[in-house]
N, C-alpha and C positions, 0 to 999 in steps of 0.2 A: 526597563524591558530589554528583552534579549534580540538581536538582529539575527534575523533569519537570512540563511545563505544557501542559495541555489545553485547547484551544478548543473547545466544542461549537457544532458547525454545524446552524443552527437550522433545520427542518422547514419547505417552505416552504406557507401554509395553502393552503384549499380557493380564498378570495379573492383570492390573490397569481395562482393558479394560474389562474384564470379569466381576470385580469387582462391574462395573456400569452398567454391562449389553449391554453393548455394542458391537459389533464387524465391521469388516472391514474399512473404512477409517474415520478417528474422525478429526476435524478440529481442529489446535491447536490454541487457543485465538491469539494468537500473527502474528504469523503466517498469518493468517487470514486476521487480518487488515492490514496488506504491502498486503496481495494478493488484496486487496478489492482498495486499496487503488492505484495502477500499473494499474490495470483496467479500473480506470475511469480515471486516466491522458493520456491511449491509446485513450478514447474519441476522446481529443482535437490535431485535424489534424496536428496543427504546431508542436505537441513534436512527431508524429512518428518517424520521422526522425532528425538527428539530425546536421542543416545545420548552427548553430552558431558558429560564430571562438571563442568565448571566456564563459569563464566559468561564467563569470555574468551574460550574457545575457540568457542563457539556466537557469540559476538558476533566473533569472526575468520571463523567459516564463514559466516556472514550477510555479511560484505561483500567477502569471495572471491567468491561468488554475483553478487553485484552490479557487481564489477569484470569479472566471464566474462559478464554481460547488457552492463555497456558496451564493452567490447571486441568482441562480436557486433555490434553495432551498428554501431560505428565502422570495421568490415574491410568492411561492406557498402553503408556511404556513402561 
């Protein structure tokens, strides 16, 4: 099996934030795209819930999902 590796994407402070001029909630790049990306696999009905006995099959339906998001995509550009 393959090991998974996590980057955590660092909080950016009160000082950074002033720095750019910014204040209250800043999105963090990273961050960002898993939340963007959790979202649009909530779309598709069959990953709500998660009624497969085995872990291939839900790791197949997760990227059926993903292949019907870029396929949408790509009929409309």
């Amino acid at each position: 099996m393959a090991k998974i590796q996590f980057e955590l994407s660092a909080k950016p402070s009160k000082a950074e934030k002033l720095a750019k001029g910014q204040s209250g909630f800043v999105p963090v790049a990273a961050r960002w795209v898993i939340e963007r990306s959790n979202a649009w696999v909530e779309r598709c009905k069959s990953l709500v819930k998660n009624f497969e006995r085995t872990l291939a099959r839900s790791n197949a339906k997760l990227k059926l999902c993903f292949i019907r998001l870029m396929l949408k995509r790509l009929a409309t550009a």
